[in-house]
C-alpha positions in Angstrom: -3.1 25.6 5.8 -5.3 23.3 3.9 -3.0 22.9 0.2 -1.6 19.6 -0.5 2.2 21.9 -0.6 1.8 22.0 3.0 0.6 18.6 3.5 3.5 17.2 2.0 6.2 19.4 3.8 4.8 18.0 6.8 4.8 14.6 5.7 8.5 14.6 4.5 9.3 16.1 7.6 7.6 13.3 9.4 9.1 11.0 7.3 12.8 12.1 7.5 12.7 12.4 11.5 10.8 8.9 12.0 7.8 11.1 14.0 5.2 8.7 15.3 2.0 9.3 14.3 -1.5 8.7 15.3 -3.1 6.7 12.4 -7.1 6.8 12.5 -8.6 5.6 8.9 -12.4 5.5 8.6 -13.2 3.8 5.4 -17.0 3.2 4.7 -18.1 3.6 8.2 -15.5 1.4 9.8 -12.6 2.9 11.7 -9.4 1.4 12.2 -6.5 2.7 14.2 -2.8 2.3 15.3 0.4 4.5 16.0 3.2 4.2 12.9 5.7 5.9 10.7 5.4 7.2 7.4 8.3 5.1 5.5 7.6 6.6 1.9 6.4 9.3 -0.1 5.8 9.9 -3.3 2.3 9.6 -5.0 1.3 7.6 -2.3 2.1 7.7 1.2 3.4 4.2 2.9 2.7 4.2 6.7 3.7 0.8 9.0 1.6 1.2 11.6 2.1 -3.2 13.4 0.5 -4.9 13.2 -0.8 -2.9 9.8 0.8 -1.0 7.1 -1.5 1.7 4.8 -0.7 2.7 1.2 -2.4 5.3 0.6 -3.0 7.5 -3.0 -3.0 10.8 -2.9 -4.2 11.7 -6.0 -7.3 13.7 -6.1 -7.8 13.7 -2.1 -7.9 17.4 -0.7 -5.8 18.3 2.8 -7.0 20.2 5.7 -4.5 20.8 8.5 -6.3 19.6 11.5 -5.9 20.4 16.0 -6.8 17.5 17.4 -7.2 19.6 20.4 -10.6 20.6 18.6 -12.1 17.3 18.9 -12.4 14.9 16.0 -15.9 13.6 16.5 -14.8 10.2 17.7 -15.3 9.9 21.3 -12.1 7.4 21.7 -9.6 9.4 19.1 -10.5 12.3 21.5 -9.5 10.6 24.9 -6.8 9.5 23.2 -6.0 13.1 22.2 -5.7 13.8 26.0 -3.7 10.5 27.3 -1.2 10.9 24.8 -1.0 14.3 23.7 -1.5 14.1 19.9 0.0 17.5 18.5 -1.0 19.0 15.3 -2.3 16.8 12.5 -4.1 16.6 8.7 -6.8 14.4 8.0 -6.6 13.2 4.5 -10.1 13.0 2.6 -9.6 10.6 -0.5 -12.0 11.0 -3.7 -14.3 8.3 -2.1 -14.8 10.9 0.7 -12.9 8.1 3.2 -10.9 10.0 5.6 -7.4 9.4 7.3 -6.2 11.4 10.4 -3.0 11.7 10.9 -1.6 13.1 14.1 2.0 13.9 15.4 2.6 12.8 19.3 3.8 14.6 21.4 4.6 12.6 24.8 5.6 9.5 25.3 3.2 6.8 25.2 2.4 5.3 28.8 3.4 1.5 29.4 
């Protein structure tokens, strides 16, 4: 599953049932994260992730459906892949070859 179709169906179901997401952006080498909600669709996708909030385009960015159980690359995203149970994901490449990971979890987060 790597089509923008699927993409999207997942988004809009992540959207309509207010599933929290991991939100990991790298954008020219620096990598910002956070846990939000996707509050929007359309040809951009709105995510509030507090203290943050991401527009981002999706025009001309490519999909690929994504296990975080495969390891990301990112030694922290991956522990947190194990504390919190992150379930399956996409990461978002964008024309300027940025990428955003976006990952459904699946337990609840410890206090």
């Amino acid at each position: 599953m790597n089509s923008s179709d699927d993409a999207l169906r997942f988004f809009k179901e992540w959207m309509s049932s207010k599933t929290m997401l991991s939100v990991t952006a790298v954008l020219s080498g620096t990598v910002v994260s956070g846990m939000g909600i996707i509050t929007s669709l359309d040809d951009n996708l709105y995510i509030i992730c507090p203290p943050f909030s991401m527009l981002i385009p999706l025009d001309g960015c490519s999909f690929k459906a994504s296990d975080p159980e495969q390891g990301s690359g990112f030694p922290a995203l991956d522990q947190a892949v194990r504390e919190f149970g992150f379930k399956f994901g996409w990461e978002i490449v964008l024309p300027t070859k940025d990428k955003i990971l976006l990952a459904e979890i699946d337990s609840v987060l410890p206090s």
